[in-house]
DOLO-475037 format. One record per residue: residue number from 0; z, y, x of N, C-alpha, C in turn; residue in one letter. Coordinates in nm, 4 decimals, padded with zeros to 6 digits. Layout:
  resi       n_z       n_y       n_x      ca_z      ca_y      ca_x       c_z       c_y       c_x  resn
   NUM         Z         Y         X         Z         Y         X         Z         Y         X     a
...
//
This chain:
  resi       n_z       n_y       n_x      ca_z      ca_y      ca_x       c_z       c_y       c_x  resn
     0   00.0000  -00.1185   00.0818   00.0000   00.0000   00.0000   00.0000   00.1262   00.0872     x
     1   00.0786   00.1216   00.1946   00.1139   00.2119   00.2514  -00.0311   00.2490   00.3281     x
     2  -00.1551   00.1641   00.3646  -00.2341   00.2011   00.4315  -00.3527   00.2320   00.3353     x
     3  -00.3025   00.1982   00.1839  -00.4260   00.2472   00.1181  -00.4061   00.4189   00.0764     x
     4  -00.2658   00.4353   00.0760  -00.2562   00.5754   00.1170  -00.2750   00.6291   00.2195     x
     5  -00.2879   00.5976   00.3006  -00.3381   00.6610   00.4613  -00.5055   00.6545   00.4281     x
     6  -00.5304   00.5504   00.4042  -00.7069   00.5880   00.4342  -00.7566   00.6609   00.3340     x
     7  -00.6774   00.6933   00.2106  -00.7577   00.7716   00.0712  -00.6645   00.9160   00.1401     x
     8  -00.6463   00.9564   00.1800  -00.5548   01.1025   00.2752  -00.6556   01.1302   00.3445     x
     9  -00.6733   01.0267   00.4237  -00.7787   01.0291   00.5143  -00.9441   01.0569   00.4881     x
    10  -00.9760   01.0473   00.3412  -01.1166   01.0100   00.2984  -01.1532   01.1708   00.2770     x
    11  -00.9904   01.2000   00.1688  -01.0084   01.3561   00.1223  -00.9825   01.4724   00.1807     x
    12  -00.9097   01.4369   00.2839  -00.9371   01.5437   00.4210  -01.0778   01.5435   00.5286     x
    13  -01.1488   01.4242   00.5321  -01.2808   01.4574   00.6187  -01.3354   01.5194   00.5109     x
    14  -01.3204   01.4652   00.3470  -01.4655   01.5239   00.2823  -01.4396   01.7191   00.2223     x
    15  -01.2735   01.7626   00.2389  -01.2828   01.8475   00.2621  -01.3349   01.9776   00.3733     x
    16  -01.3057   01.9015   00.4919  -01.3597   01.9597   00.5954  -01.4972   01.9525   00.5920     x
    17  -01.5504   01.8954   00.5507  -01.7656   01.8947   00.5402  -01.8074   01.9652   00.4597     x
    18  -01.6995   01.9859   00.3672  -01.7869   02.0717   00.2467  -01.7309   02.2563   00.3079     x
    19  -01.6641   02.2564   00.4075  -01.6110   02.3705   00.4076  -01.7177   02.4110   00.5373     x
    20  -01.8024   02.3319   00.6212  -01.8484   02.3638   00.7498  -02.0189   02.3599   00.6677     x
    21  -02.0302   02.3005   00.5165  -02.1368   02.3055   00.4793  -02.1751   02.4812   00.4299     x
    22  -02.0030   02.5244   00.3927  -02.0379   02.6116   00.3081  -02.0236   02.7677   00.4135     x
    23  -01.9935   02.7114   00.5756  -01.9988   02.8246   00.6542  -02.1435   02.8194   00.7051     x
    24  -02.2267   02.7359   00.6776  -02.3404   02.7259   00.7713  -02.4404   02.7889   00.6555     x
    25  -02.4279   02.7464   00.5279  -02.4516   02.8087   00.4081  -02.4832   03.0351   00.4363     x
    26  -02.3493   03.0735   00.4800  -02.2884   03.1906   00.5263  -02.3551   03.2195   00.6120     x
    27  -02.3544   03.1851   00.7377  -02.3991   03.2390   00.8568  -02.5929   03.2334   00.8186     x
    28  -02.6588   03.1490   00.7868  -02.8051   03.1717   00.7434  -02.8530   03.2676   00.6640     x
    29  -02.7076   03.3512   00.5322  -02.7647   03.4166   00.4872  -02.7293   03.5264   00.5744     x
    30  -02.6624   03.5548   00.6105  -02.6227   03.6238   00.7005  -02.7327   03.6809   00.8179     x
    31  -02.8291   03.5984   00.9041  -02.9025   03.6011   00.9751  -03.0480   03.6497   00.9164     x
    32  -03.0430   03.5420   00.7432  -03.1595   03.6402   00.7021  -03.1480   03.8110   00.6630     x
    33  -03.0061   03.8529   00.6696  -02.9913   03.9936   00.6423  -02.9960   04.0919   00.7965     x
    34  -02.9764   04.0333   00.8792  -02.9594   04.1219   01.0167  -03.1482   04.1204   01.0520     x
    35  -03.2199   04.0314   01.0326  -03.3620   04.0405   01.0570  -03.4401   04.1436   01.0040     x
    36  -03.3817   04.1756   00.8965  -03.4564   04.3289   00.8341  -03.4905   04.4395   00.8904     x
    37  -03.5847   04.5349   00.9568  -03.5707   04.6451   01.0618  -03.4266   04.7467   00.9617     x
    38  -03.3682   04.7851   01.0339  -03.2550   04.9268   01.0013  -03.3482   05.0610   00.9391     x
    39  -03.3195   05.1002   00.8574  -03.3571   05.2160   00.8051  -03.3536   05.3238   00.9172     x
    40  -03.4660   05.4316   00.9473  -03.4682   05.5241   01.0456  -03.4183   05.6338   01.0124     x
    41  -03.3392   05.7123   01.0495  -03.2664   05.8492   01.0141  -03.3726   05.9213   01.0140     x
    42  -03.3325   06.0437   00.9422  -03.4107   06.1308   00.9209  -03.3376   06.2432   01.0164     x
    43  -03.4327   06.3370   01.0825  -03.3793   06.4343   01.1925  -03.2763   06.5235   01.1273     x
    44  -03.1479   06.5572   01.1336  -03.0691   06.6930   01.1240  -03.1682   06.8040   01.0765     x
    45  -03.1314   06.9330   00.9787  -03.1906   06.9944   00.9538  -03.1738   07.1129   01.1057     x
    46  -03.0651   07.0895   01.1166  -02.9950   07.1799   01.2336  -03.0546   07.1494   01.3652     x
    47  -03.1555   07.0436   01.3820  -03.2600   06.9881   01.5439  -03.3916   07.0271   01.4267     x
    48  -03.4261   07.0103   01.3735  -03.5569   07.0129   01.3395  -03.6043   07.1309   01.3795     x
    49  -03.7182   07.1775   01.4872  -03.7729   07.3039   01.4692  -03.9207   07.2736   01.3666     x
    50  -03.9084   07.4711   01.3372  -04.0132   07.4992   01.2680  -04.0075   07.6511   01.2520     x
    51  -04.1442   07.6781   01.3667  -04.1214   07.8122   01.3577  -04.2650   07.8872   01.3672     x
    52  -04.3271   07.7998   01.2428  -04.4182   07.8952   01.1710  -04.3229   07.9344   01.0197     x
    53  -04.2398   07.8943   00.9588  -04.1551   07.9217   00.8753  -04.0769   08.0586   00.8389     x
    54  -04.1082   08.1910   00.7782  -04.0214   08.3086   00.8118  -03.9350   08.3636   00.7180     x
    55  -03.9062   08.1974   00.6255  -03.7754   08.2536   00.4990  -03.8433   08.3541   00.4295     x
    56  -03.7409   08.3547   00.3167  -03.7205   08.4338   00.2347  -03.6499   08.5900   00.2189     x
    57  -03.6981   08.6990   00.2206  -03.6014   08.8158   00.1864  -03.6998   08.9183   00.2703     x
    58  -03.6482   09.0645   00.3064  -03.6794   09.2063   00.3627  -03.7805   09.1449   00.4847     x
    59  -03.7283   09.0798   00.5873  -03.8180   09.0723   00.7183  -03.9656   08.9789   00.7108     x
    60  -04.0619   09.0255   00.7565  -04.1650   08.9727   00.7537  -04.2583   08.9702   00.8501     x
    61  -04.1949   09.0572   00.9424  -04.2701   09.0783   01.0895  -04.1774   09.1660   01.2075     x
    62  -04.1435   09.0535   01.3222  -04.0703   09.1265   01.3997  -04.1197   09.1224   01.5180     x
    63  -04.1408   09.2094   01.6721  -04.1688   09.1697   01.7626  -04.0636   09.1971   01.8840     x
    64  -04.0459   09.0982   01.9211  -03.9544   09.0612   02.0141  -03.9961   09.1198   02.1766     x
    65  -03.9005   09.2427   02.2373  -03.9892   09.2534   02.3810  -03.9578   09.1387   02.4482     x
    66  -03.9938   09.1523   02.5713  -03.9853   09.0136   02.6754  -03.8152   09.0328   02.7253     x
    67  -03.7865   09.1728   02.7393  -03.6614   09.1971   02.8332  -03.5526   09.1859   02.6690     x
    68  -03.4486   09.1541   02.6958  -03.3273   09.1651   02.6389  -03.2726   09.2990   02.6383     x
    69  -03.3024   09.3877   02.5281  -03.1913   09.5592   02.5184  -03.0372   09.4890   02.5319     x
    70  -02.9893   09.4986   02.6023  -02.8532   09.4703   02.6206  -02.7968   09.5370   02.5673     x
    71  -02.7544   09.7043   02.5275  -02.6962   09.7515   02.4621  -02.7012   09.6958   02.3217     x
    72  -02.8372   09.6600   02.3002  -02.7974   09.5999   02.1222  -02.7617   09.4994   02.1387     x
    73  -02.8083   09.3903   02.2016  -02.7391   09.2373   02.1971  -02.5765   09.2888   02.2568     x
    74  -02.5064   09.3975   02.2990  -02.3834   09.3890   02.3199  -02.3589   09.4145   02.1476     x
    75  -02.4054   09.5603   02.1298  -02.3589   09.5869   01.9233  -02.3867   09.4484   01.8773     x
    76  -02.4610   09.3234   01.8867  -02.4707   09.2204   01.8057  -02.3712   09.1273   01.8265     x
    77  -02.3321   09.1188   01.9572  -02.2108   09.0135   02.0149  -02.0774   09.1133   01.9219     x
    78  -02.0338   09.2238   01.8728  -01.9815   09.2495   01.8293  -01.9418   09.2093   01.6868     x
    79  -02.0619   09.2716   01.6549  -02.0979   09.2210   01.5171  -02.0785   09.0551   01.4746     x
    80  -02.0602   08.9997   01.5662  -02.0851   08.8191   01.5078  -01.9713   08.8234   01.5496     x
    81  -01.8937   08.8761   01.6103  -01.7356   08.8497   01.6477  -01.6669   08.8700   01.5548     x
    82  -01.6756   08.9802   01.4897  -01.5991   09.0302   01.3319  -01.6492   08.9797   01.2162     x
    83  -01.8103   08.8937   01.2406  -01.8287   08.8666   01.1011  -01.8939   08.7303   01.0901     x
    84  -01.9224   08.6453   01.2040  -01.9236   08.5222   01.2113  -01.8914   08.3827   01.2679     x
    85  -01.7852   08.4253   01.3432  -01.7103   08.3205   01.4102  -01.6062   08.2724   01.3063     x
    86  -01.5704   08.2833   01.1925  -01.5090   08.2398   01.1167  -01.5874   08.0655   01.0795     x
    87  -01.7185   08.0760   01.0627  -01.8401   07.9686   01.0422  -01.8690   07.9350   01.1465     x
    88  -01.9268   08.0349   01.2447  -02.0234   07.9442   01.3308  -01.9572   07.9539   01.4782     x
    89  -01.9759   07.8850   01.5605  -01.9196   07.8657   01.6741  -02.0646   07.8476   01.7816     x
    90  -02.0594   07.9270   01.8887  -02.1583   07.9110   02.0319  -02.1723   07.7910   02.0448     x
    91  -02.0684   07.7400   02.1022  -02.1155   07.5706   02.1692  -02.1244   07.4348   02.0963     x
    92  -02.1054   07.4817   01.9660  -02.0998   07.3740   01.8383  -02.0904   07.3541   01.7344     x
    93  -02.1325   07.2644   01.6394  -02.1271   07.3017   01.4891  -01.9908   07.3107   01.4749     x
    94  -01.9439   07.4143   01.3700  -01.8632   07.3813   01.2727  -01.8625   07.4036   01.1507     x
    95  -01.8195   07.5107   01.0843  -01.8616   07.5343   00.9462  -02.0109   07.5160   00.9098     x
    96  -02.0811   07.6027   00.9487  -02.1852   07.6304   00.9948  -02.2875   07.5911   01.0818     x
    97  -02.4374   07.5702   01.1215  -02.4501   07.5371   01.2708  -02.4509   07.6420   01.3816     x
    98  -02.4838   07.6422   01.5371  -02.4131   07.7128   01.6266  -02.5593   07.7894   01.6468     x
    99  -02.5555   07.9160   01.6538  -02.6583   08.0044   01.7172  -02.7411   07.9490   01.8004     x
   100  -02.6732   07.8611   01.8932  -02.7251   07.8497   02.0300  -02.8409   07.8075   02.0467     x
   101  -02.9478   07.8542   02.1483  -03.0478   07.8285   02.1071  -03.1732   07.8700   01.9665     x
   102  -03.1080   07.8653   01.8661  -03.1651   07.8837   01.7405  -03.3059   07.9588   01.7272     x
   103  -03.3298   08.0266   01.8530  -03.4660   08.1278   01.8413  -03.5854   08.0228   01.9017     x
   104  -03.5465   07.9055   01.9582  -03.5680   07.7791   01.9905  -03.6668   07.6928   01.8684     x
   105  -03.5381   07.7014   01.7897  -03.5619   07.6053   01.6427  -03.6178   07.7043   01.5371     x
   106  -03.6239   07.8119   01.5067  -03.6689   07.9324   01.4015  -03.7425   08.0244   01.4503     x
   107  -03.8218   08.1059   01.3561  -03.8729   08.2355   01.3901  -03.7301   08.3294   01.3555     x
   108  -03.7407   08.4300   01.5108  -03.6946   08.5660   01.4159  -03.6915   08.6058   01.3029     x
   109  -03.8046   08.5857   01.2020  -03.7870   08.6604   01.0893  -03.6700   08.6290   01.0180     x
   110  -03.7067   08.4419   01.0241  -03.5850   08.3257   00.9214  -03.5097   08.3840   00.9378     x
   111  -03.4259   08.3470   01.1004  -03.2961   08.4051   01.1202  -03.2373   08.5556   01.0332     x
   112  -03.3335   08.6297   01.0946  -03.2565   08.7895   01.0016  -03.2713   08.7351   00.8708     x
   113  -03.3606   08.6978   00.7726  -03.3571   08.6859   00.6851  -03.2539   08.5881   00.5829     x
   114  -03.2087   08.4709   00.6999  -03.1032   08.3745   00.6937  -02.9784   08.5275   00.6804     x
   115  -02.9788   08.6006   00.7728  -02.8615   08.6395   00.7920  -02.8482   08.7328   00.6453     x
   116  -02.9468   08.7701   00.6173  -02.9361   08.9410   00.4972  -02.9755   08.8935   00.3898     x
   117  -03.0234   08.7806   00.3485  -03.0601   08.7174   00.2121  -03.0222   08.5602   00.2025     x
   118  -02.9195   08.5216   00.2311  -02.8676   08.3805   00.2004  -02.8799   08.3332   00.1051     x
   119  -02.8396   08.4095  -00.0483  -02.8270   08.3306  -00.1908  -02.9676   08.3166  -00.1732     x
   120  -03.0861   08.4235  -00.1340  -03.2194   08.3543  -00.2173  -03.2487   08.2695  -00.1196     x
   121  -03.2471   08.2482   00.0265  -03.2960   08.1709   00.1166  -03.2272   08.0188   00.0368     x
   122  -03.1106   08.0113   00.0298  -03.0331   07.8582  -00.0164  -03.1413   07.8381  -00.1245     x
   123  -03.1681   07.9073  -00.2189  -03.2666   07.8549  -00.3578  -03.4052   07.8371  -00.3136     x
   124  -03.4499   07.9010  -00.2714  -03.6030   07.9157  -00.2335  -03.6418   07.8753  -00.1194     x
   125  -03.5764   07.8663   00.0145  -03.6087   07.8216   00.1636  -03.5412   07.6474   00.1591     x
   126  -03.6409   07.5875   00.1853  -03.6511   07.4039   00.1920  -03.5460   07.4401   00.3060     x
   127  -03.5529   07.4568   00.3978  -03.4902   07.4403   00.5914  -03.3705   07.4961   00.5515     x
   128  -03.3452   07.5867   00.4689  -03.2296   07.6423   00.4151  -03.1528   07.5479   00.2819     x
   129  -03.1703   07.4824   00.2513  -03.1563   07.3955   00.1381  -03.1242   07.2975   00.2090     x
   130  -03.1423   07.2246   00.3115  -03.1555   07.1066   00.3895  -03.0194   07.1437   00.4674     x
   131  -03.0187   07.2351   00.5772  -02.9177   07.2747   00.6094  -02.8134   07.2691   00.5349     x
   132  -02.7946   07.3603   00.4023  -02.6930   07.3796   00.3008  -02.6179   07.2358   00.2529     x
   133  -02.7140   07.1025   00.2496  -02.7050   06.9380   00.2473  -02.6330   06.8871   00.3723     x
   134  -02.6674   06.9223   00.5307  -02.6313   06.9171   00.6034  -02.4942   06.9502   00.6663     x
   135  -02.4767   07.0975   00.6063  -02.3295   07.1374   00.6058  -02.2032   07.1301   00.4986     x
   136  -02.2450   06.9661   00.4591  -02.1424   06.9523   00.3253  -02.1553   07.0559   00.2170     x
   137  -02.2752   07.1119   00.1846  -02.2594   07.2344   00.0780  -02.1973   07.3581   00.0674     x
   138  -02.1371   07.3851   00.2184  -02.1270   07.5257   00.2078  -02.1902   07.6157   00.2654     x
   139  -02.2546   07.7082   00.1571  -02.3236   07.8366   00.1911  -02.3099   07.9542   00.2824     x
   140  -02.3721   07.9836   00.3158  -02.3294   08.1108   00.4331  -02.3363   08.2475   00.2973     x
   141  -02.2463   08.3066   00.3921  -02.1788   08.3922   00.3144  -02.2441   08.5130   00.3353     x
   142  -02.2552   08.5748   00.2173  -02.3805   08.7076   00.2173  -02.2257   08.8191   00.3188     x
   143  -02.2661   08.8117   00.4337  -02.1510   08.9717   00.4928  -02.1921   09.1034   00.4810     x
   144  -02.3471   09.0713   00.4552  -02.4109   09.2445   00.3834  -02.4319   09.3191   00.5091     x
   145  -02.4486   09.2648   00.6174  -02.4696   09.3372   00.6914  -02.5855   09.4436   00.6668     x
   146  -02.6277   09.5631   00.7604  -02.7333   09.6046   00.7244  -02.8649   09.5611   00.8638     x
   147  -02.9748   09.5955   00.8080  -03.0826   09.5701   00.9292  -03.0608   09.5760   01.0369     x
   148  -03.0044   09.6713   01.0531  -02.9957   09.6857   01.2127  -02.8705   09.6061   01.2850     x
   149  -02.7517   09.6142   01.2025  -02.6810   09.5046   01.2439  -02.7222   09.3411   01.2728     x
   150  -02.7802   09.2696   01.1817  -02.8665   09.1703   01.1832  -02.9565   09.2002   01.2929     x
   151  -03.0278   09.2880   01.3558  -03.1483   09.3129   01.4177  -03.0409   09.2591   01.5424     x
   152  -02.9659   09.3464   01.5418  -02.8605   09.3548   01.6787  -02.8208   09.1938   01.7136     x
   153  -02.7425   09.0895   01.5941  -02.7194   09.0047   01.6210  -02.7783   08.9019   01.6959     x
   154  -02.9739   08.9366   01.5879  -03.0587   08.8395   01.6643  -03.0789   08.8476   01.7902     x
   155  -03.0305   08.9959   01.8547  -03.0314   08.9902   02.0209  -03.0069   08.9603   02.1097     x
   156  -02.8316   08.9597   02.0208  -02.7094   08.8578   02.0696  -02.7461   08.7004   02.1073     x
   157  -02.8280   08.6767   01.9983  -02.8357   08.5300   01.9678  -02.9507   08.5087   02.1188     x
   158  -03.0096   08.5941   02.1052  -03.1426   08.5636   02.2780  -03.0571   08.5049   02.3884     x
   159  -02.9232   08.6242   02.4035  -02.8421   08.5778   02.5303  -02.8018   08.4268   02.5395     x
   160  -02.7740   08.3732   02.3897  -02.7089   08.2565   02.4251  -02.7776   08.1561   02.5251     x
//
């Protein structure tokens, strides 16, 4: 008796273990058919994408840039972004906002001023501005009202970076 309980112990412990190595091998195949799929490709940051036949929405529509940097205005513009946009945007990195740096790189002049002096219509009407706005968790840049020439000044600022 005692060994017909040992070998029926014995029967229902191998046939548990087979059905459990059936049902990992089961696992791991589907498994393998899911890693074979190519990965979906990101789509570029709105904040790397250049495009600078693009000149936004609002007042600016033609600016020309000399070759030399007026330093006196890019100093009035380094001012100006000190009191009215380092709250958002930061030189060496995103934060609220994305970072100047570079940016005349990735945009025309016009965008930029026009980014800076017409935000509500740029967010509705400018795609690169809409994308961004997606990009930065949904918050909008904030109309500071600057006037032209302040904006003019900033974009000067923005050359030095």
């Amino acid at each position: 008796m005692r060994t017909l309980t040992i070998l029926i112990t014995f029967l229902v412990v191998t046939l548990v273990g087979c059905s459990e190595k059936e049902d990992k091998t089961r696992s791991r195949t589907a498994y393998a058919k899911k890693t074979t799929e190519a990965p979906a490709k990101k789509a570029e940051p709105a904040s790397k994408r250049i495009d600078l036949t693009n000149k936004g929405i609002g007042p600016i529509t033609d600016i020309t840039l000399e070759d030399a940097i007026n330093q006196d205005l890019a100093a009035h513009g380094a001012d100006v972004y000190q009191k009215m946009c380092t709250a958002c945007h930061k030189v060496e990195k995103k934060h609220i906002g994305p970072s100047p740096k570079g940016i005349l790189e990735r945009r025309t002049p016009e965008w930029v001023m026009n980014m800076i002096l017409n935000p509500e219509q740029m967010v509705k009407e400018d795609q690169l501005a809409k994308d961004l706005l997606i990009e930065f968790n949904g918050s909008p840049m904030a109309n500071q009202n600057l006037t032209e020439e302040d904006a003019r000044a900033v974009l000067e600022y923005f050359r030095t970076l």
